[in-house]
Backbone of each chain as ProteinMPNN parsed JSONL, in Angstrom:
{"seq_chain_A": "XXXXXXXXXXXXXXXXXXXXXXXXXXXXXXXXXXXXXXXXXXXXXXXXXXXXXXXXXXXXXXXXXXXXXXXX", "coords_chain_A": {"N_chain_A": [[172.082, 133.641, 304.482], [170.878, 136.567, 305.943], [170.355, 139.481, 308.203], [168.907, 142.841, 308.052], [170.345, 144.978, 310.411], [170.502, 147.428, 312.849], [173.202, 148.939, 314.677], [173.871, 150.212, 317.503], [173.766, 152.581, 316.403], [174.725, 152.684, 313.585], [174.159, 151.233, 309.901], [174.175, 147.643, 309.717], [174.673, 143.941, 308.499], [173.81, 141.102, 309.707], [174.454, 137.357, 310.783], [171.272, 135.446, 309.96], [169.544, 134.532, 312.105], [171.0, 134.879, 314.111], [171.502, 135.02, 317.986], [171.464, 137.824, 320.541], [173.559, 137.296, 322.403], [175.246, 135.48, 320.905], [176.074, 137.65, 319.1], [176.951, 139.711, 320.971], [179.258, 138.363, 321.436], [180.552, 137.761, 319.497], [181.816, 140.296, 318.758], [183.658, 140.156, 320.888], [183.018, 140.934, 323.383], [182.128, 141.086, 326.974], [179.398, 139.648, 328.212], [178.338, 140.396, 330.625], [179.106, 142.846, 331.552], [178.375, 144.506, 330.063], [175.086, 146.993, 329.33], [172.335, 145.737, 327.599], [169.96, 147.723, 324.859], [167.292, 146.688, 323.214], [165.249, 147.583, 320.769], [164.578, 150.1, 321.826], [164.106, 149.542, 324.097], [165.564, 148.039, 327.463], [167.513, 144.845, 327.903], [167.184, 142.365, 329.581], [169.427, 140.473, 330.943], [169.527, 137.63, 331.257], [167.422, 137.099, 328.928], [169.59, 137.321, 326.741], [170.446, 135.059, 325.211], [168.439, 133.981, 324.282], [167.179, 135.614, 322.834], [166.217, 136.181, 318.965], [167.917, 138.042, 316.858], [166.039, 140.553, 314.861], [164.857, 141.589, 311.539], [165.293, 144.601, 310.945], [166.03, 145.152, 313.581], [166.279, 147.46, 316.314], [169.253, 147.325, 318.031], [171.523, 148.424, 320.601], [174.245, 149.067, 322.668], [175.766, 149.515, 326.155], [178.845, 149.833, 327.535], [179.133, 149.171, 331.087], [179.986, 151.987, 333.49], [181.315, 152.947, 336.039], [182.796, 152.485, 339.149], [184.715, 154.212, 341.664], [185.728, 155.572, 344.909], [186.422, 154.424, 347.307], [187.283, 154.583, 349.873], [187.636, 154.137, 353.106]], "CA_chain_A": [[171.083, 134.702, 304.664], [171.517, 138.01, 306.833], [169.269, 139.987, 308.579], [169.72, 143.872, 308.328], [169.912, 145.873, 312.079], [171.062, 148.897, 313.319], [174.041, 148.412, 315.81], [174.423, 151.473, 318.266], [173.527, 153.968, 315.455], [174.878, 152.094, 312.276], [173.456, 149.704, 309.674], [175.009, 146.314, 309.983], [174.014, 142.996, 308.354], [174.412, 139.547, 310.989], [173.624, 135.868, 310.171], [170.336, 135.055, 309.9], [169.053, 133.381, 313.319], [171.774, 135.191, 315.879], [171.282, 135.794, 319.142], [172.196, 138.813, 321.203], [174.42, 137.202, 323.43], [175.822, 135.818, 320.102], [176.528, 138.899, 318.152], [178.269, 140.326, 321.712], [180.459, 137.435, 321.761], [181.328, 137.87, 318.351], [182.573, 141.265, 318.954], [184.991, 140.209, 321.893], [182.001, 141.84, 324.62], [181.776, 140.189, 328.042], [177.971, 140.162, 328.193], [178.093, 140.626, 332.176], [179.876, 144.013, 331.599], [177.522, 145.585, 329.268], [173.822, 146.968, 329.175], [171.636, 146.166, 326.635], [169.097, 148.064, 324.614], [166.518, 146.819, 322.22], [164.205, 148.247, 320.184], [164.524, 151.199, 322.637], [163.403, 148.351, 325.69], [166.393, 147.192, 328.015], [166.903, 144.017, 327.655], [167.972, 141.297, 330.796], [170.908, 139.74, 330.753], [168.61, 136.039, 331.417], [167.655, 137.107, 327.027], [170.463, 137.837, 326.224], [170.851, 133.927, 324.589], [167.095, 133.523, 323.565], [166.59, 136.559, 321.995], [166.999, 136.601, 318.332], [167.698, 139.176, 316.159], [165.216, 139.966, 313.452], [165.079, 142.138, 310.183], [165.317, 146.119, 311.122], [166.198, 145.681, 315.331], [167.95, 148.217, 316.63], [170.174, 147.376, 319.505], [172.497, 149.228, 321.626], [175.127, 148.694, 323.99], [177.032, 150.369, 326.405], [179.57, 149.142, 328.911], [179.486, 149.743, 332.659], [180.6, 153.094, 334.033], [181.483, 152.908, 337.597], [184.046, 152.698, 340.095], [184.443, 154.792, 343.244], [186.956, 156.033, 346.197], [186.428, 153.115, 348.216], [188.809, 155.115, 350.713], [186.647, 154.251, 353.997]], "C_chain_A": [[171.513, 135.624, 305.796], [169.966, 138.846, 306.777], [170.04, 141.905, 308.675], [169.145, 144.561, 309.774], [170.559, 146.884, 311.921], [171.81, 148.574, 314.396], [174.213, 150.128, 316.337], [174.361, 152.568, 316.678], [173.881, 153.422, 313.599], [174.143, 150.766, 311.682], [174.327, 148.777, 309.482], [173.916, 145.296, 309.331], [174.727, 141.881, 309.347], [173.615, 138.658, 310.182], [172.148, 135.843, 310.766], [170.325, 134.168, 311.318], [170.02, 133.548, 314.575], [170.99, 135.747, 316.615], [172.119, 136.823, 319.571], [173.19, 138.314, 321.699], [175.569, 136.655, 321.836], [176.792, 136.557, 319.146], [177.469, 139.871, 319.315], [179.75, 139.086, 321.304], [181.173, 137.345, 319.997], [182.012, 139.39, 317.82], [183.461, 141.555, 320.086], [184.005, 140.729, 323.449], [181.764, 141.011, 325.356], [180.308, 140.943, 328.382], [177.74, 140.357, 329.962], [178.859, 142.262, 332.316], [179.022, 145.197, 330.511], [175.793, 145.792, 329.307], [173.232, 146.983, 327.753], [170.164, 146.785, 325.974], [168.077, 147.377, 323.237], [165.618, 147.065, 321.799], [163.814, 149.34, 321.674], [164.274, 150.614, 324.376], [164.948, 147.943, 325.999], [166.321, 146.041, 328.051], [167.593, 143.004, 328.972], [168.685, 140.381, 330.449], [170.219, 137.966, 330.333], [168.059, 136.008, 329.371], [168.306, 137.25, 326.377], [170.578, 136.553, 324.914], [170.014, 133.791, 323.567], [166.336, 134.076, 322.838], [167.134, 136.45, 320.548], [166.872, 137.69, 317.392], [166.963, 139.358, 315.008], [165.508, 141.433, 312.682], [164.617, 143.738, 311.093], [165.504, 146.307, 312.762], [167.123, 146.428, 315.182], [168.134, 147.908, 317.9], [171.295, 148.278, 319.41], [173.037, 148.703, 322.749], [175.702, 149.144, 324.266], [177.501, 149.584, 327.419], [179.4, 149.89, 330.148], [180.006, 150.747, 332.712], [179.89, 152.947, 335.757], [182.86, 152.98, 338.372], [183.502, 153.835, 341.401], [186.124, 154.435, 344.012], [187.219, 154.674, 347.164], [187.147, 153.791, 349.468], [187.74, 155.273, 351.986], [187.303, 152.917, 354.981]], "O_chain_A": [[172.488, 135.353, 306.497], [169.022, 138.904, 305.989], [171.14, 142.23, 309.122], [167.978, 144.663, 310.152], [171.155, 147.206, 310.893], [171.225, 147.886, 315.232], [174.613, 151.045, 315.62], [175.346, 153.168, 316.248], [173.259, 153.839, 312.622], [173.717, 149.769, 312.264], [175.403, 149.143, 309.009], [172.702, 145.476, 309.423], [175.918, 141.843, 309.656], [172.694, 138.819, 309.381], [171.911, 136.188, 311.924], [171.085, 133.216, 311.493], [170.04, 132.879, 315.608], [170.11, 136.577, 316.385], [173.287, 136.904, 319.19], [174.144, 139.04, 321.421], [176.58, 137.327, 321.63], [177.855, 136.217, 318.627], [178.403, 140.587, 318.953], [180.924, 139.272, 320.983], [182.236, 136.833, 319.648], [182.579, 139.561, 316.741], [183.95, 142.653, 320.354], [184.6, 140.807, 324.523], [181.206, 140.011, 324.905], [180.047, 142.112, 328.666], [176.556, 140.45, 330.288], [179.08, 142.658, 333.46], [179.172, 146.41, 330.366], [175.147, 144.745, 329.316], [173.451, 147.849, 326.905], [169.153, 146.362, 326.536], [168.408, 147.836, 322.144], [164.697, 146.742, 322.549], [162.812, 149.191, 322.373], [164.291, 151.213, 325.451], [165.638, 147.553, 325.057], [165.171, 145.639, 328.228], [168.806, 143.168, 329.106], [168.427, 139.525, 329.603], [170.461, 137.33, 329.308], [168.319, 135.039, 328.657], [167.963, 137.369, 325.201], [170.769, 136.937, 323.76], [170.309, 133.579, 322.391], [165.309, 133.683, 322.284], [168.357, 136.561, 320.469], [165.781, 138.211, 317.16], [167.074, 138.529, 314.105], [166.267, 142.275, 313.162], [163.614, 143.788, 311.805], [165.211, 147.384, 313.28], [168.168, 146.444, 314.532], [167.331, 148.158, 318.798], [171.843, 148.748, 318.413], [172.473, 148.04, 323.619], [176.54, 149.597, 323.487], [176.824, 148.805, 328.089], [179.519, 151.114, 330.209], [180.854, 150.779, 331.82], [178.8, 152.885, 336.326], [183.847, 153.604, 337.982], [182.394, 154.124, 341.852], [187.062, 153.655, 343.846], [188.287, 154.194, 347.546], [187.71, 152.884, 350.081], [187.038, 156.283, 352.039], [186.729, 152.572, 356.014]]}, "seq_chain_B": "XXXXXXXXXXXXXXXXXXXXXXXXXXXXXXXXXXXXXXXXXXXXXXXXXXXXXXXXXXXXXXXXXXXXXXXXXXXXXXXXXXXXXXXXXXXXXXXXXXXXXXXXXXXXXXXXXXXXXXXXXXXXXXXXXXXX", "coords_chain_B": {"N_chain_B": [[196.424, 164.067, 326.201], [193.809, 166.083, 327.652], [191.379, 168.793, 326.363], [189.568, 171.074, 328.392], [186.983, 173.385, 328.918], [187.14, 176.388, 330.8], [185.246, 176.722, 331.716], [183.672, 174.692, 331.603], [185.376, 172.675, 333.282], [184.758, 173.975, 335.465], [182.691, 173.532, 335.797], [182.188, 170.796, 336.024], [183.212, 170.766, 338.765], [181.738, 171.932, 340.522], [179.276, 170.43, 340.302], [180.44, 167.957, 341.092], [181.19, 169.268, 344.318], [178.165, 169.414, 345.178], [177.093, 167.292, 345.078], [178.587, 165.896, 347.453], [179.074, 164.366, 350.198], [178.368, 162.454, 348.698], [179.846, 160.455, 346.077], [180.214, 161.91, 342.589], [179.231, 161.59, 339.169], [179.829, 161.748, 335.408], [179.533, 162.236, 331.974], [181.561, 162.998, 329.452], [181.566, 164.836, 326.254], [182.72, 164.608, 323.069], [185.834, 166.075, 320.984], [188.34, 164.256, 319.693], [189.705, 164.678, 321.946], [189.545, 166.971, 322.648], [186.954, 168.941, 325.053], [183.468, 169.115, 324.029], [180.816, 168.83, 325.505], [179.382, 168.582, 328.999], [178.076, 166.212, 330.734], [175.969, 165.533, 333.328], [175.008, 162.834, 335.365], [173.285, 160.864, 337.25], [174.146, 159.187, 339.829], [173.79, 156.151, 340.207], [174.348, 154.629, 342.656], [174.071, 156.178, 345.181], [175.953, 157.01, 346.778], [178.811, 157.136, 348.887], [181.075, 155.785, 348.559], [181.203, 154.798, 346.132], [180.05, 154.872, 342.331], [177.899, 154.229, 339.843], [176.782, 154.649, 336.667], [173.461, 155.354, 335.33], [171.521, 152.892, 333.732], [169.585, 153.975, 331.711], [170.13, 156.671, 331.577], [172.419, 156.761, 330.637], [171.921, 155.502, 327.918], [170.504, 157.404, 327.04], [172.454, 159.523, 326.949], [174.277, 158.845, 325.328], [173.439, 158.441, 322.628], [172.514, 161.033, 322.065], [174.991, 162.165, 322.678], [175.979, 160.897, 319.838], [174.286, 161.709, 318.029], [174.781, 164.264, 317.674], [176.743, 164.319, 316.803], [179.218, 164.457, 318.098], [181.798, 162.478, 320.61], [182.078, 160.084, 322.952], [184.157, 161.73, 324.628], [185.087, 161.472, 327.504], [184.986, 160.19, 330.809], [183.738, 161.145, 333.92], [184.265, 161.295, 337.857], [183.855, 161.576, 341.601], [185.801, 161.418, 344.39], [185.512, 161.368, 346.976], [186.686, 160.918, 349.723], [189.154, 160.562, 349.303], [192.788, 160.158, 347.183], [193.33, 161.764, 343.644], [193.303, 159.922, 342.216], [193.088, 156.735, 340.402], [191.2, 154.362, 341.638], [191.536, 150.947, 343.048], [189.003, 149.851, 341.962], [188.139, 151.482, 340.218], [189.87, 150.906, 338.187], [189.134, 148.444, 337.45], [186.279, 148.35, 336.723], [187.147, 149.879, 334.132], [186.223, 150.363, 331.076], [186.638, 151.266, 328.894], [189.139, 152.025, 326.536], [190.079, 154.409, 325.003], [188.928, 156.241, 326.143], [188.971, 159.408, 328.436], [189.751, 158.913, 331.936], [188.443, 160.821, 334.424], [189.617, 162.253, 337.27], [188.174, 163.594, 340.337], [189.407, 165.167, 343.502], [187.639, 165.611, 346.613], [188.852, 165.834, 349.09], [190.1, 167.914, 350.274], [187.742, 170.222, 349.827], [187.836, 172.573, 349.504], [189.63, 173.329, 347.532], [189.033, 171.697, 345.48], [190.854, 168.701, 343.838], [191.663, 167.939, 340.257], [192.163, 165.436, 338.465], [193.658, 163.816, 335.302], [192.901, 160.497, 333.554], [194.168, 158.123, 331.342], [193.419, 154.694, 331.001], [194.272, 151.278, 330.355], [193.509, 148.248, 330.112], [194.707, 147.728, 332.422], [196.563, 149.443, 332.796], [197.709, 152.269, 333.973], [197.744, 155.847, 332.748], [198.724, 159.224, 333.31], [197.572, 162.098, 331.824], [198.198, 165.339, 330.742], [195.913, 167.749, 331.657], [194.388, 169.945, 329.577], [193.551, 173.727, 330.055], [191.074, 175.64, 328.721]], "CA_chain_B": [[195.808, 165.677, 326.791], [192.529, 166.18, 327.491], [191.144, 169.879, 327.12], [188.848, 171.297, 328.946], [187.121, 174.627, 328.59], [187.392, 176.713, 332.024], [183.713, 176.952, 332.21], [183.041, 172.908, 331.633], [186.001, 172.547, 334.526], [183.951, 174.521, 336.564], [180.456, 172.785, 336.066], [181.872, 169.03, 336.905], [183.833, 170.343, 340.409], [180.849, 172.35, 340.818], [178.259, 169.06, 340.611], [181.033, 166.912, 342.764], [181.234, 169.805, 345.454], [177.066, 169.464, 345.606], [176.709, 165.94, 345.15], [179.287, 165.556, 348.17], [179.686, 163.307, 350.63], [177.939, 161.351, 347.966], [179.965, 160.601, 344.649], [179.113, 162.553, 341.465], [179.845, 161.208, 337.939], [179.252, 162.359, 334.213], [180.489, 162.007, 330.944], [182.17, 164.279, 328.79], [181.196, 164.42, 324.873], [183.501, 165.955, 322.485], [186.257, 165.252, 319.471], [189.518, 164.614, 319.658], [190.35, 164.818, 323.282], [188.452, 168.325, 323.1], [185.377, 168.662, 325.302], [182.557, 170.407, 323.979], [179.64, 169.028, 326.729], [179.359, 167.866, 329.786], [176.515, 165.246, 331.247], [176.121, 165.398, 334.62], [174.872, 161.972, 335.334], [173.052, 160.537, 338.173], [174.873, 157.943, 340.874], [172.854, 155.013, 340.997], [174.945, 153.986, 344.039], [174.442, 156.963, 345.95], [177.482, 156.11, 347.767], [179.813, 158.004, 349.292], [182.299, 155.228, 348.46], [181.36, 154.085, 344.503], [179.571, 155.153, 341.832], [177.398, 153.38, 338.959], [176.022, 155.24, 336.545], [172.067, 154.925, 335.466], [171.932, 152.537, 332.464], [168.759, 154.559, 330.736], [170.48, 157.784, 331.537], [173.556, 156.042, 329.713], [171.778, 155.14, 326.568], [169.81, 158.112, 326.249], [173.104, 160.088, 326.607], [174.729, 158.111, 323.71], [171.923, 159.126, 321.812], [172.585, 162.403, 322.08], [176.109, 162.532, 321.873], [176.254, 160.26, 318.624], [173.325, 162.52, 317.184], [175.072, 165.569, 317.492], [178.374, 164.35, 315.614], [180.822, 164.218, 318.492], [182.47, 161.224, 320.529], [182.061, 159.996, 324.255], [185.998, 161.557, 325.222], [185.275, 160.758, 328.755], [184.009, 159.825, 332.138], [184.382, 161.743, 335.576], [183.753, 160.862, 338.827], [184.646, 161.96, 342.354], [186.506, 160.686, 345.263], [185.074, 162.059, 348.713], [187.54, 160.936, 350.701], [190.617, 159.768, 348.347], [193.05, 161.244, 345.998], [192.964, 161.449, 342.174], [194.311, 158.748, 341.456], [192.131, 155.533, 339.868], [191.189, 153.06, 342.611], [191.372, 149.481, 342.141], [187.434, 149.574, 341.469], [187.714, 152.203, 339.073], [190.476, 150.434, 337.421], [188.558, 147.193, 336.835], [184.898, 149.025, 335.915], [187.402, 150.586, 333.13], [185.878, 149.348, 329.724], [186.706, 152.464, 327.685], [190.61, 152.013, 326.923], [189.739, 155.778, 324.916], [187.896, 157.733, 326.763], [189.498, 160.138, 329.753], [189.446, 159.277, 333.348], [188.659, 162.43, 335.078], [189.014, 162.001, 338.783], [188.197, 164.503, 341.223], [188.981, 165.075, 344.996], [187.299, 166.296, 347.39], [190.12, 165.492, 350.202], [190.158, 169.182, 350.354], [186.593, 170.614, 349.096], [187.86, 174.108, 349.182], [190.463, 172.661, 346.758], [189.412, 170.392, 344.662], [192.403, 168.033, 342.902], [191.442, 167.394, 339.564], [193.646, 164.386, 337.172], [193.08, 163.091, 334.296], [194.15, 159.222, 333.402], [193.989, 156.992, 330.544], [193.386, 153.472, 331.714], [194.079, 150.577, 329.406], [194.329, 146.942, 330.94], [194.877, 147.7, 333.79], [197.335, 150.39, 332.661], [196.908, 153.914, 334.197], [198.759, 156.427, 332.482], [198.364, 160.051, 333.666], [197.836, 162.877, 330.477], [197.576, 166.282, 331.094], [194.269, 169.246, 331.333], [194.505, 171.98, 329.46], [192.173, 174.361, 330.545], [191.52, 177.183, 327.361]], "C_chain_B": [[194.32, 165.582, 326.454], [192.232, 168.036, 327.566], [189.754, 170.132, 326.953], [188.564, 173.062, 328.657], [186.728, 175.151, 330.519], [185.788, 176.31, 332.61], [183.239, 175.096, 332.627], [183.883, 172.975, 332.995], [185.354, 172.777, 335.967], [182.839, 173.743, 337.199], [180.954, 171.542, 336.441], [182.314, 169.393, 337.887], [183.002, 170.931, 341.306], [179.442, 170.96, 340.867], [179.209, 168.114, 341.656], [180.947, 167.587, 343.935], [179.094, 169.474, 346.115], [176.406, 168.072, 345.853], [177.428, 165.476, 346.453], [178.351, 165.002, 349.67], [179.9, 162.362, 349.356], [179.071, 161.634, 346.229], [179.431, 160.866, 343.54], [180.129, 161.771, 340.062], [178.962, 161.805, 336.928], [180.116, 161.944, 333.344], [180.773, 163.209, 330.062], [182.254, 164.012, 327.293], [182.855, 165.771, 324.029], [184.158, 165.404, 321.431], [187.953, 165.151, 319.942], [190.427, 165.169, 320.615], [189.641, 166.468, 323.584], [187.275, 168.267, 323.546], [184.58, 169.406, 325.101], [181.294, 170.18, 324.627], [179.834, 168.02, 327.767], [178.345, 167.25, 330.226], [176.802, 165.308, 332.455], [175.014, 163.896, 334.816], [174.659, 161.329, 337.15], [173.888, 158.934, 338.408], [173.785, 157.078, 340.866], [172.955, 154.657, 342.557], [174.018, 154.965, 345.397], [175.118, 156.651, 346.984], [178.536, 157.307, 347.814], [181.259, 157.429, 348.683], [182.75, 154.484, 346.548], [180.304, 154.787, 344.145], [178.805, 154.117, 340.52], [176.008, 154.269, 338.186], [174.478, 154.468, 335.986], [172.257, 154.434, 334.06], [170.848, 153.566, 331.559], [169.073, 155.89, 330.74], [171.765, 157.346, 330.286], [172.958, 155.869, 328.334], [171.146, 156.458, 325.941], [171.328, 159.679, 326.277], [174.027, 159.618, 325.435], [174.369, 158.518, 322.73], [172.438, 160.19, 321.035], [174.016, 162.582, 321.545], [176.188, 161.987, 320.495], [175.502, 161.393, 317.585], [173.605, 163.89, 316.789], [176.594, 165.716, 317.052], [179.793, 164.42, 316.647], [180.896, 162.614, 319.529], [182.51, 160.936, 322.196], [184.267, 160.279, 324.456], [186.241, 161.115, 326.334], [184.492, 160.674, 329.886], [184.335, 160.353, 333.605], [183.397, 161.209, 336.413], [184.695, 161.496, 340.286], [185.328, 161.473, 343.42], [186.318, 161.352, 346.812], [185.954, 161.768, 349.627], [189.183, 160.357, 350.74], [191.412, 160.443, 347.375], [192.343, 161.032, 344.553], [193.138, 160.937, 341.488], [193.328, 157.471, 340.903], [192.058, 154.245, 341.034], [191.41, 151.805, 341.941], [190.17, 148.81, 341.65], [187.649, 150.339, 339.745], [188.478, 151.407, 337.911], [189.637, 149.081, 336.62], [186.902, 147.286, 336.598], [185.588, 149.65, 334.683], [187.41, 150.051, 331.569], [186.305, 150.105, 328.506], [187.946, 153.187, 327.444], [191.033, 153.927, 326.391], [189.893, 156.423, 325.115], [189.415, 158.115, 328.157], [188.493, 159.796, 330.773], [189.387, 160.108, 333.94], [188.378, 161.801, 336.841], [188.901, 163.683, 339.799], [188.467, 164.786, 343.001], [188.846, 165.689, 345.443], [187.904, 166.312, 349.047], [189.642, 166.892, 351.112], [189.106, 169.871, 349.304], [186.889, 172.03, 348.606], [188.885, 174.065, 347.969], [190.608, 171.816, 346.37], [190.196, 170.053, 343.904], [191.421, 167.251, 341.445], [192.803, 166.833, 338.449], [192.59, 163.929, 336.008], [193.694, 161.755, 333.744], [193.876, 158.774, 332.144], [194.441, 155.466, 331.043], [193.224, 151.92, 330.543], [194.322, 149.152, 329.666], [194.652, 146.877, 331.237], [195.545, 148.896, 333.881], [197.13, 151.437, 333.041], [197.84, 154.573, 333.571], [197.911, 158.215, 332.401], [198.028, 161.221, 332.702], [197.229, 164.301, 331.772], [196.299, 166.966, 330.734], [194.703, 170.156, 330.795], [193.107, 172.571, 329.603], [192.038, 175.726, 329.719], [190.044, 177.743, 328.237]], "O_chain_B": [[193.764, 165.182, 325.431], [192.682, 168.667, 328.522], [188.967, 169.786, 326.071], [189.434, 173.865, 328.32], [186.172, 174.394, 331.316], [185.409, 175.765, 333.646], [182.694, 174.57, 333.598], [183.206, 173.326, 333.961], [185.373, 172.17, 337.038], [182.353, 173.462, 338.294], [180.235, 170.974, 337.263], [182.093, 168.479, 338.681], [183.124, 170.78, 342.521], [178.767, 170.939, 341.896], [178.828, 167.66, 342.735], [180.641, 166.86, 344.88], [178.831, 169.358, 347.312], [175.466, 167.805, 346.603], [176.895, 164.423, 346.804], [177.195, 165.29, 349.98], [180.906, 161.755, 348.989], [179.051, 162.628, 345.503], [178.363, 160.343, 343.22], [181.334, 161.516, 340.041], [177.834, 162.252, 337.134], [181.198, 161.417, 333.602], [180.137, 164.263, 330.097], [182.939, 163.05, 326.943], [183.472, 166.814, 324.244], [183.635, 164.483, 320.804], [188.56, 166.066, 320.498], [191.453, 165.826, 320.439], [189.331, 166.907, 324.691], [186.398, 167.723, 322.875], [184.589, 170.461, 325.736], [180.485, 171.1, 324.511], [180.304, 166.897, 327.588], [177.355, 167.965, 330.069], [177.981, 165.132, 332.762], [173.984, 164.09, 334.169], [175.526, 161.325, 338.024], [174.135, 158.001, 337.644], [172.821, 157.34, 341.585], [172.068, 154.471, 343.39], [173.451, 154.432, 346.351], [174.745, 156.035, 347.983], [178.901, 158.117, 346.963], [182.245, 158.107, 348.393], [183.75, 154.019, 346.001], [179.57, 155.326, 344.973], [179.436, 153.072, 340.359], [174.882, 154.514, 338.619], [174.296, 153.262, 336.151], [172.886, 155.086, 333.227], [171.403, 154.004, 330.551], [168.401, 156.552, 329.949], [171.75, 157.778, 329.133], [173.766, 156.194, 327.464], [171.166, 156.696, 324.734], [171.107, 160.714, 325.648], [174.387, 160.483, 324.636], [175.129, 159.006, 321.894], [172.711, 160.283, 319.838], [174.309, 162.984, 320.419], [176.584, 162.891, 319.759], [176.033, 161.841, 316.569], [173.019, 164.563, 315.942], [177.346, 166.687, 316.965], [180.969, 164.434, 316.285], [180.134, 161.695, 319.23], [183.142, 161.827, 322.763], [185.211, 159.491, 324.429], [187.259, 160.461, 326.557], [183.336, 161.098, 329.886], [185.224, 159.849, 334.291], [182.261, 160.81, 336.155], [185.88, 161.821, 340.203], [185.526, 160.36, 342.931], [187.234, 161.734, 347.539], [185.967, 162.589, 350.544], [189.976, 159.964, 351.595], [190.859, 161.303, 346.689], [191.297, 160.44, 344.285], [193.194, 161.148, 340.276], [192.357, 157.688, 341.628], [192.892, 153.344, 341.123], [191.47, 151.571, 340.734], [190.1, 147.701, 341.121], [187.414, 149.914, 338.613], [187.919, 151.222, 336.829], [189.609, 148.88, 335.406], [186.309, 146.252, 336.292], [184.733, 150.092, 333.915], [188.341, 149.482, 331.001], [186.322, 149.664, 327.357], [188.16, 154.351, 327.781], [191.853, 154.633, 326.979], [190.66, 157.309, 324.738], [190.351, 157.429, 328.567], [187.282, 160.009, 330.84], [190.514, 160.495, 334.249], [187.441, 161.215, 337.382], [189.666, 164.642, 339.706], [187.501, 164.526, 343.718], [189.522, 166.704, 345.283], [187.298, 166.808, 349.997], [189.061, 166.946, 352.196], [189.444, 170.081, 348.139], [186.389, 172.571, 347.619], [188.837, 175.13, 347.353], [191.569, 171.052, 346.455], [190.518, 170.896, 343.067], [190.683, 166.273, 341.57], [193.785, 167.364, 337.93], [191.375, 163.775, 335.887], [194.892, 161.768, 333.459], [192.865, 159.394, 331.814], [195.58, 155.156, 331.392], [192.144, 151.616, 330.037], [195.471, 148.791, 329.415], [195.478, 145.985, 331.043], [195.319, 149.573, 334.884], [196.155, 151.924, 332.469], [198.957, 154.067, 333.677], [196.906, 158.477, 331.739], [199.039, 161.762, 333.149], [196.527, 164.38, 332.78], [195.712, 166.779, 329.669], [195.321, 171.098, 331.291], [191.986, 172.116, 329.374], [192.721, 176.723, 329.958], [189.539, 178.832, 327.962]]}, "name": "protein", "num_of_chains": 2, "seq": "XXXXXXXXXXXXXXXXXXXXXXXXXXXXXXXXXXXXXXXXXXXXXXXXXXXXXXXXXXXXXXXXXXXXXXXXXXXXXXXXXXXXXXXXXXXXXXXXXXXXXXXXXXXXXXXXXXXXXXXXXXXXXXXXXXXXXXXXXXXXXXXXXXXXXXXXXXXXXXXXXXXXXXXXXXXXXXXXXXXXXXXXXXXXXXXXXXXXXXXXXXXX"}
């Protein structure tokens, strides 16, 4: 069974009963390096495991943007 | 190669010169190494010495760029008191093997140094601006 979502703008089907942290780790994504969005709500890293995905979520994820001069 | 149109060039060394001391960052939407907008993008940090941008500014610029058919090409940021070169922060915040590094310095404000890198595991490799 498969649940259909919306990944960052596209539709995607995933197994039935994944979690977020899941469905990163099954696209190679270190979940400490990315923010996530669902259903338009940020979601904390601490749900990332316990959340699971159900029939029409849309999530989003973007990676970190940062850095800096450090030159001090 | 990343290009740039004179005017966009203008508007990010124009937000790093105002954002200064403090580091300014943004992203740059576009196709094909061509940029057709720029985001000016609030510092979480406000830091003179790093930057981090705002994650709900981040998603709701995604948004936007995806919605309007072109492609995150890249990410600038400035360097208040460093060249243009990719620190060893910036290097290891670099998730987007892609996108253009745009660095800026403000070493010399009356002359700002702008580079552009591609950064790929760890890799920096320098490409040129064209500026049409």
């Amino acid at each position: 069974m498969s649940v259909n979502i919306i990944i960052n703008g596209k539709k995607e089907n995933v197994e039935e009963g994944m979690s977020v942290l899941a469905l990163l780790s099954s696209r190679s994504i270190r979940p400490e390096v990315v923010t996530v969005e669902l259903n338009e709500e940020i979601l904390g890293k601490p749900k990332y495991n316990e959340t699971i995905l159900k029939e029409r979520d849309k999530i989003e994820f973007v990676y970190y943007m940062g850095g800096g001069g450090y030159a001090f | 190669m990343l290009t740039l149109k004179r005017y966009d060039r203008d508007k990010i060394i124009k937000h790093c010169v105002k954002e200064f001391p403090n580091e300014a960052c943004g992203i740059l939407a576009g196709r094909n190494g061509k940029v057709e907008k720029v985001y000016e993008m609030t510092n979480a940090d406000k830091s003179a010495a790093t930057f981090f941008m705002d994650a709900k500014e981040q998603f709701k610029v995604a948004k936007e760029i995806r919605n309007s058919g072109l492609e995150m090409a890249g990410i600038y940021h400035s360097h208040a008191a460093s060249g243009a070169y990719p620190s060893s922060h910036d290097v290891e915040m670099a998730f987007y093997p892609e996108a253009s590094y745009v660095i800026i310095s403000l070493i010399d404000k009356n002359k700002p140094d702008i580079k552009s890198f591609k950064i790929n595991e760890g890799r920096i490799t320098e490409e040129e601006i064209k500026v049409v």
